[in-house]
Each structure stands twice: as structure tokens, then as C-alpha cells.
N, C-alpha and C positions, 0 to 999 in steps of 0.2 A: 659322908652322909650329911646332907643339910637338914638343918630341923628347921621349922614353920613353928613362927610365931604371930601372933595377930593383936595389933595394939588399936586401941581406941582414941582419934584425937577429935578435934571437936576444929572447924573452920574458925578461925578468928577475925576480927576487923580487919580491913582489906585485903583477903582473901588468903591470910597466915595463918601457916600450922607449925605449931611447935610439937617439933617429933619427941619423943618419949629420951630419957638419958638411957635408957637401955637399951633399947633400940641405939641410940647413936654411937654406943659402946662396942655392938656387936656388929654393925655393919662398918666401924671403923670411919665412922664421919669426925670430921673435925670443923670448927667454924669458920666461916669465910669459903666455906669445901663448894666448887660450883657441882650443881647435880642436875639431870635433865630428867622431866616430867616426860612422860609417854601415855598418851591416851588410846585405847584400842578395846574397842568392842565393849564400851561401858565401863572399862576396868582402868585403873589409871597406876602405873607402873613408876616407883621411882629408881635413880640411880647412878651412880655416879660416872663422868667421864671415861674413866678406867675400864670401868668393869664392860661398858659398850664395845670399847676398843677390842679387850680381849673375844667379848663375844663374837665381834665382828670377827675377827683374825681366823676364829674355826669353823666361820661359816662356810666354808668351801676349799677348809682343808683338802678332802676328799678329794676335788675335780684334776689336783694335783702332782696327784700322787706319784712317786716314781719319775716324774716329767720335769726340766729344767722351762718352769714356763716365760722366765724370764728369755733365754735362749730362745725360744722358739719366737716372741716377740717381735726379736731381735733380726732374728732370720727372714720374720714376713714380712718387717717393712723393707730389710732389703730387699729383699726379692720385689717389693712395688716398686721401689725405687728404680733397680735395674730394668721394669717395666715400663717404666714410665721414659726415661732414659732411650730407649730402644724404639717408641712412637714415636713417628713421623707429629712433631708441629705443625699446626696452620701458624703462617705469618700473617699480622693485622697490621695494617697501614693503609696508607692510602696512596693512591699509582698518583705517581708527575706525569704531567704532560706534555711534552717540549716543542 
């Protein structure tokens, strides 16, 4: 269960904010830590590399499931490939004329 906290920091000279030590304690920040800002819908989202990643990774667990989709991939390019293979070429050049 995630509990919600809400800190108050104040914009400093050029355009720095120093997050709270509590805050930086409980989300597990460390210094020199790169973090990416997200702005969306007036709301501005921070967070670390990581934690993108993983969100990324279960965003489409789902479409997955049960399926080798790396294999299936796998299967469709060759299948173009023996497609392609199987068309007739135009040859380009230019006709001699003797």
C-alpha cells in the first residue's frame, strides 16, 4: 500500500529546488541520482530512471500474454523476406547499342 505525502518547497534562484531530506529518504534518492521531470496536464511529476523503466516494462504486459512475441517477430520478417525473395525484380540499367 503506498501512502501520500505532500511536501512543500519553495522555487529557488535559477529555477532550484531542494527536496525535503525526508522526502529524499523515502523515495530512496541519492546525490548526483539523475531524475526526469514530466509535465502533464498542469501537474509536474518527478522520478527517477528506474522507476520509468519498470513502469514502462508493465505497460503492455497484457498484449502478451501466453504468446512468444519475440518468435512471432521472428516468423514475420521471414516470411517478408521469403516474399520478397519470390518477386520478380525490375532490372535498371541502361540498353548498349551496337
Amino acid at each position: 500500500m503506498t501512502h501520500t505525502a505532500t511536501y512543500t518547497v519553495r522555487l529557488g534562484d535559477r529555477g532550484r529546488l531542494v527536496l525535503p531530506a525526508e522526502l529524499r529518504r523515502r523515495a530512496g534518492l541519492r546525490q548526483g541520482q539523475e531524475l526526469v521531470l514530466i509535465y502533464a496536464h498542469g501537474v509536474v511529476r518527478l522520478a527517477t530512471r528506474e522507476e520509468l523503466a519498470r513502469a514502462g516494462r508493465g505497460m503492455f504486459s497484457h498484449a502478451g500474454a501466453g504468446r512468444d512475441l519475440v518468435a512471432e517477430l521472428i516468423h514475420e520478417r521471414r516470411e517478408e523476406a521469403r516474399k520478397e525473395d519470390t518477386t520478380p525484380r525490375r532490372r535498371s540499367g541502361t540498353r548498349r547499342s551496337t
